[in-house]
N, C-alpha and C positions, 0 to 999 in steps of 0.2 A: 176643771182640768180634764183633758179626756183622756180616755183610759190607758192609748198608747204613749202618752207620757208617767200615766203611773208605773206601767208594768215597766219602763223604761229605766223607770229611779229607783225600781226595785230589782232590776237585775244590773245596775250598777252597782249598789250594795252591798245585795251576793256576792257578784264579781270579786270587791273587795275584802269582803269575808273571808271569802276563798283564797285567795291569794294570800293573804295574812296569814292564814292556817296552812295552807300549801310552805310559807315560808317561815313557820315556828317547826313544820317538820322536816324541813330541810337542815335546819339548824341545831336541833336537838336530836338526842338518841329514843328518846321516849313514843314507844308505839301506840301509847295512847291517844295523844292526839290527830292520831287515823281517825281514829272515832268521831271526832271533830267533824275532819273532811266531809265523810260518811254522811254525816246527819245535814249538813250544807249538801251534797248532793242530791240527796234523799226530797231536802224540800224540795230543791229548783224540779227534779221530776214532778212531783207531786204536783206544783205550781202548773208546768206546762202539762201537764196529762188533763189537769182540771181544765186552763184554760179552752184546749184543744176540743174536750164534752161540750164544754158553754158553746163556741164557737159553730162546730157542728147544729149542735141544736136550734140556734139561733139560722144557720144559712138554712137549716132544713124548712125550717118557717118562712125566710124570705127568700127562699129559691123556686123552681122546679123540683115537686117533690118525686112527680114521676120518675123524673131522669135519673135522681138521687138512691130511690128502689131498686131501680134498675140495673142501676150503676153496683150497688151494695148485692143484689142477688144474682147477680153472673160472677162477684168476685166468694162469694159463697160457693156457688158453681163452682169457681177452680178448685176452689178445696177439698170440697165433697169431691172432685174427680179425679184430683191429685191423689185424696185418701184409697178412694177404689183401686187405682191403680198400683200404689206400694201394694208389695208384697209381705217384708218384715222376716221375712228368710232367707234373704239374698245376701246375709255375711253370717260367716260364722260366729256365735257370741261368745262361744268356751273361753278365747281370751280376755275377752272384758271380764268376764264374771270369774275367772281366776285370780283376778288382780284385786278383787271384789267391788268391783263397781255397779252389777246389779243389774245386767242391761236384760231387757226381757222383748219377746218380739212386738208384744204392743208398742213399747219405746222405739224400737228399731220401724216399725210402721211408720209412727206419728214424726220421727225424723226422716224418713224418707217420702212420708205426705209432702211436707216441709220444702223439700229441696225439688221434688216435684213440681209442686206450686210455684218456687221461687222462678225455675227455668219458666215455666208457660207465663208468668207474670213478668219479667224480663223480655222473652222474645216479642211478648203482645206490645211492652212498653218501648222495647229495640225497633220494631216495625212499626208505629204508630210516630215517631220521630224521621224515620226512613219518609214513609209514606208523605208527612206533614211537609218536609225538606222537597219532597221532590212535586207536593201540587203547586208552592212557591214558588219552583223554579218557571214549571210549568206556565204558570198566570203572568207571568212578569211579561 
């Protein structure tokens, strides 16, 4: 049997798990069976985080490894330049940390690395669909 039929009958399973637990807590008052949910959720991460390592590893072996480097150390690059560029004092913290939530400027950096990154990762991925769209139109 190959593998995309296993993972197949095993997140039909889930599915069903889930659903049965989704619907003993719709029906009952008891928060316990949150917990239930949780741990069904918990695997399927787990499941797809593993399968996605395997995957990777395996395309890194039957691919273009250069490209893959490449590819992996300019998205490193945004980060490392997203990070240089937060500053981590551009909001005041006094009201977080009154409420006591603890925010300090390294956290406020590494969220604003964060949202840095996301824009330049976005625009790159916004204009690489633009561009793609318009050599199509272009060729035809």
């Amino acid at each position: 049997m190959k593998l995309h039929k296993i993972l197949k009958y095993i997140a039909y399973a889930l599915g069903i798990v889930g659903a049965i637990l989704a619907l003993m807590i719709m029906t009952s008052d008891s928060e316990g069976l949150i917990d239930n949910i949780l741990y069904v959720t918990y695997t399927v991460l787990f499941i797809v985080l593993a399968l996605i390592v395997i995957y990777v590893i395996k395309g890194l072996f039957a691919g273009n490894i250069k490209k893959t480097l490449l590819t992996v150390g300019l998205f490193l690059a945004v980060i490392f330049i997203s990070y240089m560029i937060s500053s981590g004092t551009d909001l005041n913290l006094e009201p977080f940390n009154a409420k006591g939530l603890g925010i300090t400027e390294s956290i406020s950096k590494n969220v604003g690395a964060g949202l840095i990154a996301f824009y330049i990762l976005s625009a790159t991925a916004i204009g690489a669909t633009l561009l793609s769209s318009i050599k199509k139109l272009l060729h035809k």
